[in-house]
FILUM-422984 format. One line per field, with one value per atom (N, C-alpha, C): atom name; residue in three letters; x, y, z; chain; residue number from 0. Coordinates in Angstrom, 1 decimal. Example, Ala and Ser with C-alpha at 12.3 -4.5 7.8 and 13.67 -1.06 7.14 Angstrom:
! FILUM-422984
atom	c(N:CA:C:N:CA:C)
res	c(ALA:ALA:ALA:SER:SER:SER)
u	c(13.2:12.3:13.2:12.8:13.7:12.9)
v	c(-5.7:-4.5:-3.3:-2.2:-1.1:0.0)
w	c(7.8:7.8:7.8:7.1:7.1:7.9)
chain	c(A:A:A:A:A:A)
n	c(0:0:0:1:1:1)
//
This chain:
! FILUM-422984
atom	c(N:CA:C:N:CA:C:N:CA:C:N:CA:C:N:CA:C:N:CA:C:N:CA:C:N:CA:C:N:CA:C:N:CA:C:N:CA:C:N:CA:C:N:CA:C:N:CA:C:N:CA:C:N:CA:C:N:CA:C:N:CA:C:N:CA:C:N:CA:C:N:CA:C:N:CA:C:N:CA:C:N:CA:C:N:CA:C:N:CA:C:N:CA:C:N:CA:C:N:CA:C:N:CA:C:N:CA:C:N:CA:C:N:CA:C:N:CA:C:N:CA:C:N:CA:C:N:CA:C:N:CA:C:N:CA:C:N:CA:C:N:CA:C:N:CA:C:N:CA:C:N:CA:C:N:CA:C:N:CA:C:N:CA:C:N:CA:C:N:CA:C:N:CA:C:N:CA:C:N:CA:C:N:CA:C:N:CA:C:N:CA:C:N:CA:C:N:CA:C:N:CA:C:N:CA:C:N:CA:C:N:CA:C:N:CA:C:N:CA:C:N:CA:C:N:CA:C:N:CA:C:N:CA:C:N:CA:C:N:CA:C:N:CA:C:N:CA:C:N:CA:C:N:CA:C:N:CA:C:N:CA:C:N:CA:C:N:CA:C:N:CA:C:N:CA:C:N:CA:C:N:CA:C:N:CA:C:N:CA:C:N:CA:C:N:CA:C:N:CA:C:N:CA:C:N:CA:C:N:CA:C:N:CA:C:N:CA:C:N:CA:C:N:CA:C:N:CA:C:N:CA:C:N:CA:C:N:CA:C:N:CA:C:N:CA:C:N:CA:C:N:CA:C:N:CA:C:N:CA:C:N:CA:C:N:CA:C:N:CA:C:N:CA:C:N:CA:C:N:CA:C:N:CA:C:N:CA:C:N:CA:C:N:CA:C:N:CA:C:N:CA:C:N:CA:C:N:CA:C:N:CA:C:N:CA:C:N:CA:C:N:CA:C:N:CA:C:N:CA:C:N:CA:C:N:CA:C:N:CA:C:N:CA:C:N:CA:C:N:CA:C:N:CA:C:N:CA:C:N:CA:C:N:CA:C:N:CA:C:N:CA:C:N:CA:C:N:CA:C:N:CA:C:N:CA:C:N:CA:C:N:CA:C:N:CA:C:N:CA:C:N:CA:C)
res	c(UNK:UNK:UNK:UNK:UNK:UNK:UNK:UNK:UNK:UNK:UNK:UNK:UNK:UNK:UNK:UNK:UNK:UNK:UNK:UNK:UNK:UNK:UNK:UNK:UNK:UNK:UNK:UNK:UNK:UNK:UNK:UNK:UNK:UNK:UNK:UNK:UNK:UNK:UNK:UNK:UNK:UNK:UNK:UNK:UNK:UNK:UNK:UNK:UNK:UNK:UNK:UNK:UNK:UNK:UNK:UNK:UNK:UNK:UNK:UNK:UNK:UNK:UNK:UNK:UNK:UNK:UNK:UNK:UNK:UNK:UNK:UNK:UNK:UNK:UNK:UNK:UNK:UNK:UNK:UNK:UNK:UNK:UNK:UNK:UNK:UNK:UNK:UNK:UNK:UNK:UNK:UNK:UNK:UNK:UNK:UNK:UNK:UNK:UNK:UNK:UNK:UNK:UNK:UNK:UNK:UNK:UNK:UNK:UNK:UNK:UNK:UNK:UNK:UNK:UNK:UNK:UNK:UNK:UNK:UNK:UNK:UNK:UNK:UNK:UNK:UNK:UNK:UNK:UNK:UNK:UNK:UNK:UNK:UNK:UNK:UNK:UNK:UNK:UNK:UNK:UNK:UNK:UNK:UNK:UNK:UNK:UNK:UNK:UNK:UNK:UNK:UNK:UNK:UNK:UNK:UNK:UNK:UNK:UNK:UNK:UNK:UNK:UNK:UNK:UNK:UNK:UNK:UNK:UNK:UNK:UNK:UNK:UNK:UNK:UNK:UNK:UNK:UNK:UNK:UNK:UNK:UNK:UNK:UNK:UNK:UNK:UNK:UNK:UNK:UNK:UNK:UNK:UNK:UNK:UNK:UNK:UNK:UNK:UNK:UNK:UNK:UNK:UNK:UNK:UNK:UNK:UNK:UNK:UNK:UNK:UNK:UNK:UNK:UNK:UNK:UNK:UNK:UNK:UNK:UNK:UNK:UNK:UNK:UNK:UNK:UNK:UNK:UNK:UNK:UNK:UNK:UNK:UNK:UNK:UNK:UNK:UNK:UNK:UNK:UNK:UNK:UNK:UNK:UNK:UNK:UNK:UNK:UNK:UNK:UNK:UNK:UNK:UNK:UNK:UNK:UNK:UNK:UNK:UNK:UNK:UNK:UNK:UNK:UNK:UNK:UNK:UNK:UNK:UNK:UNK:UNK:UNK:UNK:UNK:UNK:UNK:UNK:UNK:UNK:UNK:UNK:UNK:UNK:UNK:UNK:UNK:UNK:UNK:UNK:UNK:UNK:UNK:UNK:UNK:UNK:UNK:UNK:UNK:UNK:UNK:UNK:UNK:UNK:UNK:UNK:UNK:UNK:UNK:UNK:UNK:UNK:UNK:UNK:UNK:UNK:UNK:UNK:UNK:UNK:UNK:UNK:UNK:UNK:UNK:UNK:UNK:UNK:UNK:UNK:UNK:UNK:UNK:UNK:UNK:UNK:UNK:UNK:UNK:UNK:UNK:UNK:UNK:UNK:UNK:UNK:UNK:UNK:UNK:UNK:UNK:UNK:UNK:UNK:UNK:UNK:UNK:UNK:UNK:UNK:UNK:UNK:UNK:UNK:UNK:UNK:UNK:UNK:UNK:UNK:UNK:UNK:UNK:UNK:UNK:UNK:UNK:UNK:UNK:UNK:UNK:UNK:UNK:UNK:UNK:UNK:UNK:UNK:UNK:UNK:UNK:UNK:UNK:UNK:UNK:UNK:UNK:UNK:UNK:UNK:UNK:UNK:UNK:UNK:UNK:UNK:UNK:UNK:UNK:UNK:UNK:UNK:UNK:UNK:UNK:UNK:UNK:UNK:UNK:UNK:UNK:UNK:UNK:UNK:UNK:UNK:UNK:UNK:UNK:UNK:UNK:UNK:UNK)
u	c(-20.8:-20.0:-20.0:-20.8:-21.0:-20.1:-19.6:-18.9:-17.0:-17.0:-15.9:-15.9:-17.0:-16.6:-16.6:-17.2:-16.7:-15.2:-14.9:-13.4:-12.5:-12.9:-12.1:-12.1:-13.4:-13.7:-13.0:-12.5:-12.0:-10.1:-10.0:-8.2:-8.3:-9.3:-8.9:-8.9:-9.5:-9.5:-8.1:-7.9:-6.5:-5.0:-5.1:-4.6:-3.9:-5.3:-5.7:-4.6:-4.9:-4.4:-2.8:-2.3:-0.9:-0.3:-1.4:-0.7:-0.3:-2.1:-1.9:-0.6:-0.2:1.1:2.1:2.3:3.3:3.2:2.5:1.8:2.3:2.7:3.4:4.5:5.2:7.1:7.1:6.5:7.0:7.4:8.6:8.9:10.3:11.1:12.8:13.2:13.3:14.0:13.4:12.2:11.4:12.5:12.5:13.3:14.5:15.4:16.8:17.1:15.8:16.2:15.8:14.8:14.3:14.8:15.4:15.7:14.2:14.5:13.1:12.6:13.1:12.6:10.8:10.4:8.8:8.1:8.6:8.1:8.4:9.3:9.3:8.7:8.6:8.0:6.2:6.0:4.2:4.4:5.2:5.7:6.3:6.0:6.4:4.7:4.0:2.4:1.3:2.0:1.1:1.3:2.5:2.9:2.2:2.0:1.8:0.4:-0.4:-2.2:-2.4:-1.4:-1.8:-1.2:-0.3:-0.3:-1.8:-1.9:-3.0:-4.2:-4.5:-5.4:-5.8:-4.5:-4.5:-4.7:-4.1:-4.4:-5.8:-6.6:-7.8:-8.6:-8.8:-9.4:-8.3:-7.4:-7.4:-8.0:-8.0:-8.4:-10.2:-10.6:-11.9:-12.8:-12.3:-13.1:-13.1:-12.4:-12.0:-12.1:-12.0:-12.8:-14.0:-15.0:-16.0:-16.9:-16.2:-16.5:-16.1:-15.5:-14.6:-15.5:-15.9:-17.1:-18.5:-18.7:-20.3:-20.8:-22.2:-23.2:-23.6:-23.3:-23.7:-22.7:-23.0:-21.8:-21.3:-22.1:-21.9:-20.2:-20.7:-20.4:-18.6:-18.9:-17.5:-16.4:-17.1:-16.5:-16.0:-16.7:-16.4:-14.7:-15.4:-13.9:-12.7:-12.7:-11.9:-11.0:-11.4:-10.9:-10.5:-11.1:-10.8:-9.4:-9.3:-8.4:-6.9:-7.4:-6.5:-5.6:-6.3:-5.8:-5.1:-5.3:-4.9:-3.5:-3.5:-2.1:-1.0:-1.5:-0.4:-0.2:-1.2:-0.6:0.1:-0.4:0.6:2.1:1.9:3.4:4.6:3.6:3.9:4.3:3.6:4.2:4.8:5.0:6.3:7.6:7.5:8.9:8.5:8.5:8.7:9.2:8.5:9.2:10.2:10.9:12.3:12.7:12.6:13.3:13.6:12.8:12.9:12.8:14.0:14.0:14.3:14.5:15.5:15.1:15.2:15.1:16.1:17.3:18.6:18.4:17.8:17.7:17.0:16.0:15.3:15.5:16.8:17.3:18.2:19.0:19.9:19.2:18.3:17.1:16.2:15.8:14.6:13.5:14.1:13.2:13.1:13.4:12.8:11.6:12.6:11.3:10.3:10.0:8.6:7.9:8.6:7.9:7.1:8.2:7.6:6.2:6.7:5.7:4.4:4.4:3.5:2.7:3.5:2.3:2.0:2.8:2.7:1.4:0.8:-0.3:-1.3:-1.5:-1.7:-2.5:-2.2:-2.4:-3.2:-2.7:-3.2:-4.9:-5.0:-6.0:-7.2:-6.5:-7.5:-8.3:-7.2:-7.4:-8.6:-8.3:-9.5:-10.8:-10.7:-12.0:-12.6:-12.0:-13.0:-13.5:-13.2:-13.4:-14.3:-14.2:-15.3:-16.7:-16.3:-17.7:-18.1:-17.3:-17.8:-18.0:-17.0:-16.9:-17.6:-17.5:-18.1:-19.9:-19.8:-21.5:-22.4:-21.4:-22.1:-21.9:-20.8:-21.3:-22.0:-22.1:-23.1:-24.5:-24.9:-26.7:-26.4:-25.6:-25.9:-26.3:-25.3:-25.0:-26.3:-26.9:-28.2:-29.5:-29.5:-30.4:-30.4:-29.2:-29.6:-30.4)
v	c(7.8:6.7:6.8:7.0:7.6:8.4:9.3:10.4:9.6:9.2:8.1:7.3:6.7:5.4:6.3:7.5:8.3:8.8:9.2:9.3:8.4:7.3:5.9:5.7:5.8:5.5:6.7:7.5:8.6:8.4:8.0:7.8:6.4:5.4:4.4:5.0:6.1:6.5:7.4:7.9:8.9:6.9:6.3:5.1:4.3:4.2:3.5:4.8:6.1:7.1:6.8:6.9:6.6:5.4:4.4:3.0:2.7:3.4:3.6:4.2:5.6:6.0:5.3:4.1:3.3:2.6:1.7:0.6:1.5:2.3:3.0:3.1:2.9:2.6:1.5:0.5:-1.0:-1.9:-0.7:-1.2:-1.2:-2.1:-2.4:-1.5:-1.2:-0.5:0.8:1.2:2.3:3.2:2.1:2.4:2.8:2.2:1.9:3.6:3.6:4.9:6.3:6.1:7.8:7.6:6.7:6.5:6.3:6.1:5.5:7.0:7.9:9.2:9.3:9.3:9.0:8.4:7.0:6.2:5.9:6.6:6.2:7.4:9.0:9.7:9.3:8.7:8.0:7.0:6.1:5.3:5.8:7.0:8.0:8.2:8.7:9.5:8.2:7.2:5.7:5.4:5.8:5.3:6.1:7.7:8.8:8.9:8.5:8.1:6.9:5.7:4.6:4.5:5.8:5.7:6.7:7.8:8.2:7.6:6.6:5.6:5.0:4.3:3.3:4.3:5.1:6.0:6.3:7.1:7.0:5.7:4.5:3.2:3.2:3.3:2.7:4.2:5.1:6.1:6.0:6.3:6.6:5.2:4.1:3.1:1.7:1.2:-0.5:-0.3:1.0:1.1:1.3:1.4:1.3:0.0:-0.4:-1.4:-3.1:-3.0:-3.9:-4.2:-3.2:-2.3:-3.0:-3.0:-2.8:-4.3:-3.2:-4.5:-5.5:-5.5:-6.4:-7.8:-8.6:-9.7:-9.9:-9.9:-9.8:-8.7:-7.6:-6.7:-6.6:-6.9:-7.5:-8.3:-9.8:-10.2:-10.0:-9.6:-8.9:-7.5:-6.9:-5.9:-6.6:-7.7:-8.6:-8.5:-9.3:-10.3:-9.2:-8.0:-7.4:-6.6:-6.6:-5.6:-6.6:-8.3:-8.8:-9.2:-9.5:-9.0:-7.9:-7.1:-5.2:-5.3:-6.1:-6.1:-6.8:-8.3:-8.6:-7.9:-7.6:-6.6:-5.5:-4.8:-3.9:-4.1:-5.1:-5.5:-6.3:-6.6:-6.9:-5.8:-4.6:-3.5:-2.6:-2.7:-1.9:-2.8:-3.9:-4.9:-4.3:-4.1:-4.3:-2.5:-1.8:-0.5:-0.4:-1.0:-1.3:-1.8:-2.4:-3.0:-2.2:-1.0:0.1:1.4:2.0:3.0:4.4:4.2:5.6:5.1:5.9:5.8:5.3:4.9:4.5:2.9:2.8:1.3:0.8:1.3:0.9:0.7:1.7:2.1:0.6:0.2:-0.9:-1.9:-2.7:-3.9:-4.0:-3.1:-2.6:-3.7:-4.9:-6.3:-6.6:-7.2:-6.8:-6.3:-4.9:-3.8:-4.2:-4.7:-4.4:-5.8:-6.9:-8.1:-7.8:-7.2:-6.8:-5.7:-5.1:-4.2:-4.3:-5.4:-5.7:-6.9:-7.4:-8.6:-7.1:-6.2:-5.4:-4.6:-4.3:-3.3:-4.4:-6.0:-6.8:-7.0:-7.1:-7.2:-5.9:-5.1:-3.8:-3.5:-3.7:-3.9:-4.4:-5.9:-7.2:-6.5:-6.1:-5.3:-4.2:-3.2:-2.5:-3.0:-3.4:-4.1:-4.7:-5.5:-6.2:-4.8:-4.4:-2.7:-2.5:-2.1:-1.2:-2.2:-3.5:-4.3:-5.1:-5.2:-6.2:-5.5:-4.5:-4.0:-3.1:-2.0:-0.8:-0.5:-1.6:-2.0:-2.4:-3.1:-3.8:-3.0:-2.1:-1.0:0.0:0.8:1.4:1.0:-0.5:-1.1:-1.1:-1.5:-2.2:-0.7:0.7:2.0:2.6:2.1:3.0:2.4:1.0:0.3:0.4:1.4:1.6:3.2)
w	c(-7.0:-7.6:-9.1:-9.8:-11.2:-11.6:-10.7:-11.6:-11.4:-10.2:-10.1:-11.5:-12.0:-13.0:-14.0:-14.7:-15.9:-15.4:-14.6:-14.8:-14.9:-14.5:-14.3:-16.0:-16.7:-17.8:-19.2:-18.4:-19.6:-19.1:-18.2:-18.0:-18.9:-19.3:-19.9:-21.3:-22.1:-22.4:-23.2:-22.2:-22.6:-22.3:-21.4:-21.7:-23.3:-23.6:-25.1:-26.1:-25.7:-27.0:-26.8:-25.4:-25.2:-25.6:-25.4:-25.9:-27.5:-28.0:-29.7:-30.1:-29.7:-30.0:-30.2:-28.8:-28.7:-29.8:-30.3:-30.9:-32.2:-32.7:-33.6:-34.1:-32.5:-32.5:-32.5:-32.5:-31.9:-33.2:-34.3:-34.9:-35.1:-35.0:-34.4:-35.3:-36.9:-38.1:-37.6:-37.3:-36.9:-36.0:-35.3:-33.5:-33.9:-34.7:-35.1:-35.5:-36.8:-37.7:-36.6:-36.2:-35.5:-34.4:-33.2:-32.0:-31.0:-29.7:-29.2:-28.1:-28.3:-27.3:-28.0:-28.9:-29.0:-28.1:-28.3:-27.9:-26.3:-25.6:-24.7:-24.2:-24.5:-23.8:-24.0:-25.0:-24.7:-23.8:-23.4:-22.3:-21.1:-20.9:-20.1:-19.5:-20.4:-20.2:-19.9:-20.5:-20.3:-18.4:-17.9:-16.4:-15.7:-16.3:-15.4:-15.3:-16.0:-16.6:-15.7:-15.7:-14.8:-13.6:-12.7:-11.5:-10.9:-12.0:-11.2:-11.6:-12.0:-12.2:-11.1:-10.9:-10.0:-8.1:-8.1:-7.1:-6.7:-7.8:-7.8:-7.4:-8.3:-7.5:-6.1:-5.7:-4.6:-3.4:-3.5:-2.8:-3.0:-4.3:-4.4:-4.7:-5.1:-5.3:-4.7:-4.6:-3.9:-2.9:-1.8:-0.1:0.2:-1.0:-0.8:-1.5:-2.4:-2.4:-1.8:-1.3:-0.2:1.1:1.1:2.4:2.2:0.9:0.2:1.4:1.4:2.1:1.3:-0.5:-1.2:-1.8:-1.6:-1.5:-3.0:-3.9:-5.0:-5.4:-5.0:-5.5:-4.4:-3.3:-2.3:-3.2:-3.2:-3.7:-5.4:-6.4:-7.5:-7.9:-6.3:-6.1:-5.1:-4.4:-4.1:-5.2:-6.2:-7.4:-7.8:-8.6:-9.6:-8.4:-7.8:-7.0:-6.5:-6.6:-6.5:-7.9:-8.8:-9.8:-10.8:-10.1:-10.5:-9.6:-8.3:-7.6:-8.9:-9.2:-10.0:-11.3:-12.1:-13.3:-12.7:-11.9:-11.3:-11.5:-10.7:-10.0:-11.5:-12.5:-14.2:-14.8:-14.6:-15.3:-14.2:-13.2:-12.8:-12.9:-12.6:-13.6:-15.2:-15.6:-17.2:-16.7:-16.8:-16.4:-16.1:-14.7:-14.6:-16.3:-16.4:-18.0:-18.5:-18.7:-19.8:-19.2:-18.6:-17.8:-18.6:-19.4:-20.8:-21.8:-22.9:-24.6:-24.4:-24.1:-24.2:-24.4:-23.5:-22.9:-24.1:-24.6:-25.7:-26.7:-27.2:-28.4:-28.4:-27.2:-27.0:-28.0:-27.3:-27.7:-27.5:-28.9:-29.7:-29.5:-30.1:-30.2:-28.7:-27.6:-26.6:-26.2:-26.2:-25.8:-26.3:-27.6:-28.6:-28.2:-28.0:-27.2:-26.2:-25.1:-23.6:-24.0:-25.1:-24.9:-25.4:-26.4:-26.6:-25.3:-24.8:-23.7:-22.8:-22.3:-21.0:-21.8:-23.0:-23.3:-23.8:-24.4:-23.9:-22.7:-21.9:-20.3:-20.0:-20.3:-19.9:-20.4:-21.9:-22.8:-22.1:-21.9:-21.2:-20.3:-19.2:-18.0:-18.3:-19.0:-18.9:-19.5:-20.3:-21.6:-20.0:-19.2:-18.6:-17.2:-16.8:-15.9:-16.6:-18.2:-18.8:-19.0:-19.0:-19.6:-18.6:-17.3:-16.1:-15.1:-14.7:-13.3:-13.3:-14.0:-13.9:-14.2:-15.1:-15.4:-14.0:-13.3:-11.8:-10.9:-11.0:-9.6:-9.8:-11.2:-11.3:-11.1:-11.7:-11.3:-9.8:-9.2:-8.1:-6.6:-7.3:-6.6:-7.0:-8.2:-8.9:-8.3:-7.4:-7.1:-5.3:-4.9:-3.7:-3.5)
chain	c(A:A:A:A:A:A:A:A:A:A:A:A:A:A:A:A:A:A:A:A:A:A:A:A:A:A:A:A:A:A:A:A:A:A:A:A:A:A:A:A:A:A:A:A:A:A:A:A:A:A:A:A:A:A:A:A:A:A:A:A:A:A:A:A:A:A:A:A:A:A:A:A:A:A:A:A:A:A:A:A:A:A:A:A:A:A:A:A:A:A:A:A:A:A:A:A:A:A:A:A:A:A:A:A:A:A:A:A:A:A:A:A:A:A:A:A:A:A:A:A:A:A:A:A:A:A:A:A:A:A:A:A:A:A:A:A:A:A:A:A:A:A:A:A:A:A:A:A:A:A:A:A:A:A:A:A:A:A:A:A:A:A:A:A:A:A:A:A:A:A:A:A:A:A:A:A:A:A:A:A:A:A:A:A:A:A:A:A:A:A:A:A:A:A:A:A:A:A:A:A:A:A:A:A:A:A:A:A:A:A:A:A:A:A:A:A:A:A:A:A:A:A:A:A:A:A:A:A:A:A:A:A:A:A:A:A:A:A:A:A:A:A:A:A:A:A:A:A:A:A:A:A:A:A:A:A:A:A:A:A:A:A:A:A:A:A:A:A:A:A:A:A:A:A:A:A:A:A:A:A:A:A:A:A:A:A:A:A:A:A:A:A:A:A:A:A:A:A:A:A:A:A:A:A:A:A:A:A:A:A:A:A:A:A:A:A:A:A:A:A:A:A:A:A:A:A:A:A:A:A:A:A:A:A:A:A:A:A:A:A:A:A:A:A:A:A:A:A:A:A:A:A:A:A:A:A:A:A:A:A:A:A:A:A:A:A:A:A:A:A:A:A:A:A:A:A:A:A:A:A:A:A:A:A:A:A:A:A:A:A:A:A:A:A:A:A:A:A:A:A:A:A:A:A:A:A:A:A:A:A:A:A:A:A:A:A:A:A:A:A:A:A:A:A:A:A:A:A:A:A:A:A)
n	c(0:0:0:1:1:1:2:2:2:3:3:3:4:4:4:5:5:5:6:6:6:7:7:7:8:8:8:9:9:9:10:10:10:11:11:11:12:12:12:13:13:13:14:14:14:15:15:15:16:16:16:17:17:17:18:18:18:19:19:19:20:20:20:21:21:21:22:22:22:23:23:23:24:24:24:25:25:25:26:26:26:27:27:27:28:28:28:29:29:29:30:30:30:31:31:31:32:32:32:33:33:33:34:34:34:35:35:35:36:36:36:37:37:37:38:38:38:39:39:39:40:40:40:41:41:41:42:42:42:43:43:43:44:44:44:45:45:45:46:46:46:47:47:47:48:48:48:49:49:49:50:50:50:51:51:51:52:52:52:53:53:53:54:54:54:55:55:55:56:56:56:57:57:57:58:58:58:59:59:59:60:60:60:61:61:61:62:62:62:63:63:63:64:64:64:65:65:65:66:66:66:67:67:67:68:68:68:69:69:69:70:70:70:71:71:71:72:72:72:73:73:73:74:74:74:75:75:75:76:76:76:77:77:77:78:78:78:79:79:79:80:80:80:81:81:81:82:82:82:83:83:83:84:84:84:85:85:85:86:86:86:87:87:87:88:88:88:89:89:89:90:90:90:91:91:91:92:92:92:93:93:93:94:94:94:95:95:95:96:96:96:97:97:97:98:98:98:99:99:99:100:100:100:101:101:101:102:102:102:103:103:103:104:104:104:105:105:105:106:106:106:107:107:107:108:108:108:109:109:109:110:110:110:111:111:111:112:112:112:113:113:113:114:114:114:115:115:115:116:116:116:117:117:117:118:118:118:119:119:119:120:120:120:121:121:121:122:122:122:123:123:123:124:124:124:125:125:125:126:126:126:127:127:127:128:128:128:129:129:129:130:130:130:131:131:131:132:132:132:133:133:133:134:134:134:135:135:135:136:136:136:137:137:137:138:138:138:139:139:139:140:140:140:141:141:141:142:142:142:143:143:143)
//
């Protein structure tokens, strides 16, 4: 289970670098003058980092914790897994929104709203993985 949460823990990792990039364009004049193909190919690498994220926990992690004989730890990947459904389901709507640099280039301001709550969200999302979740399944995996 260890080597599961350092990987889980270095895709948030490569995450954070793709968002930072974004967090670069999320400027309307920015957008206007260079066009949005930057920014949307790091909004490209951000989807392709958080489907195989999300693959991973649902293949390698939430079935065994779901499973776990420890209640604590059941219920902990309950929540965290019911909540990962609705961000999910927040940023593949917002994705729709912004399907091409084109789309982006249209309304810039927009985009940079959405994009800021959807990495927002995303942020929240890991910060609590890296300092809640993953702290408790490692003691809990290291103590069986």
């Amino acid at each position: 289970m260890q080597r599961i949460i350092e990987n889980l823990t270095q895709q948030h990792k490569e995450l954070i670098k793709s968002a930072t990039t974004m967090f670069g364009w999320l400027d309307a004049d920015k957008l206007r003058k260079h066009g949005a193909g930057e920014v949307f190919k790091a909004l490209s690498t951000l989807s392709g980092i958080l489907r195989v994220h999300v693959a991973m926990e649902d293949r390698s992690l939430y079935p065994h914790l779901v499973q776990h004989s420890d209640l604590q730890i059941r219920t902990l990947a309950q929540k965290f897994l019911h909540d990962r459904k609705a961000i999910q389901q927040h940023f593949d709507e917002y994705r729709a929104l912004w399907p091409t640099a084109a789309a982006i280039e249209r309304s810039p301001e927009p985009f940079i709203a959405d994009t800021r709550l959807v990495l927002g969200v995303l942020w929240n999302r890991m910060k609590l993985e890296d300092d809640v979740l993953h702290p408790e399944i490692v003691r809990v995996f290291a103590a069986a």
